[in-house]
TORTIMI-332653 format. One record per residue (C-alpha): residue number from 1; residue in three letters; x, y, z. Coordinates in steps of 0.001 Angstrom, whole numbers. Example, Ala and Ser with C-alpha at 12.3 -4.5 7.8 and 13.67 -1.06 7.14 Angstrom:
BEGIN
+-----+------+---------+---------+---------+
: seq : type :       X :       Y :       Z :
+-----+------+---------+---------+---------+
:   1 :  ALA :   12300 :   -4500 :    7800 :
:   2 :  SER :   13670 :   -1060 :    7140 :
+-----+------+---------+---------+---------+
# end
This chain:
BEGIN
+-----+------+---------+---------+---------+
: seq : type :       X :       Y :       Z :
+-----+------+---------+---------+---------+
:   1 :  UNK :   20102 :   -4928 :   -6323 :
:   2 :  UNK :   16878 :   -3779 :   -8695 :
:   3 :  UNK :   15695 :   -1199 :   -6103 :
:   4 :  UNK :   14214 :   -1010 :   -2889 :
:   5 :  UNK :   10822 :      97 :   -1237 :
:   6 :  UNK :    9684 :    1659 :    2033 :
:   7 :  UNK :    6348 :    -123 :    3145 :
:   8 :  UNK :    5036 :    1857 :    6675 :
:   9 :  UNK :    1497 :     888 :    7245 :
:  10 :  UNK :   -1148 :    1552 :    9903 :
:  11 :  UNK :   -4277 :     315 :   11340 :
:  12 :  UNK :   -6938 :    1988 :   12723 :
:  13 :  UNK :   -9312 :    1185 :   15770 :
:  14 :  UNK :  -11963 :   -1235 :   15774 :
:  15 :  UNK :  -14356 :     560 :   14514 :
:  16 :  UNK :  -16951 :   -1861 :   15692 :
:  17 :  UNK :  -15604 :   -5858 :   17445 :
:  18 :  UNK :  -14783 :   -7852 :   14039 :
:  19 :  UNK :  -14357 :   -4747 :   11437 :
:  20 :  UNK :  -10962 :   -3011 :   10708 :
:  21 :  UNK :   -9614 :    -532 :    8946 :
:  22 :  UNK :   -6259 :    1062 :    7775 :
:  23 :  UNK :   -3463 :    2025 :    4898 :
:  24 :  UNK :    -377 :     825 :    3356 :
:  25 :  UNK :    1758 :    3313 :    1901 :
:  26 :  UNK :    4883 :    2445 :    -852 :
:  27 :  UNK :    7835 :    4493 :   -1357 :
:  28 :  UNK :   10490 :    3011 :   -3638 :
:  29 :  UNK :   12825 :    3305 :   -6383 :
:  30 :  UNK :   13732 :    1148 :   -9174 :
:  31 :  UNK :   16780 :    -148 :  -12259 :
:  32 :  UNK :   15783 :    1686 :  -15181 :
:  33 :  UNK :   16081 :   -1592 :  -16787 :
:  34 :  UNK :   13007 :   -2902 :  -15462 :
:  35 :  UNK :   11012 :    -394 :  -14953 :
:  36 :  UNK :    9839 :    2993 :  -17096 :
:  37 :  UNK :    9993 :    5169 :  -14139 :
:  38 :  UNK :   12721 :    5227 :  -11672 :
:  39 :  UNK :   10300 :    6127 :   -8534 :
:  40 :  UNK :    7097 :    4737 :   -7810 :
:  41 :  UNK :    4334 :    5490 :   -4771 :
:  42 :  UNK :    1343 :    3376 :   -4155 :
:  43 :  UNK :   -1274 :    4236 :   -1443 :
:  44 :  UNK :   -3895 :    1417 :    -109 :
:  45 :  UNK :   -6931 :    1982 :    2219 :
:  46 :  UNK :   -7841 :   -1570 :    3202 :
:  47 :  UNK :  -11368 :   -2603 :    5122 :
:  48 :  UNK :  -11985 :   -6021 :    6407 :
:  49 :  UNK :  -14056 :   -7866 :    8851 :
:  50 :  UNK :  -14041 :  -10968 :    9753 :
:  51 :  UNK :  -16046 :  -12631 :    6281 :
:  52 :  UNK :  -14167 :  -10016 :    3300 :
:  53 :  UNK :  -11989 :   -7682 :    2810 :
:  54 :  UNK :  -11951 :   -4495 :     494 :
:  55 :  UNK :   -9179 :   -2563 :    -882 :
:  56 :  UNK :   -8826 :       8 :   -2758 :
:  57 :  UNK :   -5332 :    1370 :   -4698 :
:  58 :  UNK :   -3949 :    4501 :   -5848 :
:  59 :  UNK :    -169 :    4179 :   -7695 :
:  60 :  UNK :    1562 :    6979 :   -8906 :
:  61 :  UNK :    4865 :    6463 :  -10824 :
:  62 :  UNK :    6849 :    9918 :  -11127 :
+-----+------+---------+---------+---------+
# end
């Protein structure tokens, strides 16, 4: 096994009928041999409706 990763996510209330809201968080580790850094984090807000979707990331290896 390369490493592993904890994905918990959550979504919000309709904020209005057809729009919805929410995160995904990452928590995981890695093989030195593929990666540079042994633990990573990412954090996503995510907005959609029922025509798009926007996301926007934030990844922090440490």
């Amino acid at each position: 096994m390369e490493g592993a990763k904890l994905r918990p996510k959550y979504l919000a209330d309709h904020l209005e009928p057809g729009f919805y809201r929410g995160l995904n968080s990452e928590l995981g580790f890695s093989s030195q041999r593929t990666e540079e850094t042994r633990w990573n984090a990412e954090l996503r807000w995510t907005g959609a409706s029922n025509l798009s979707t926007l996301k926007a990331i934030l990844s922090l290896p440490f």
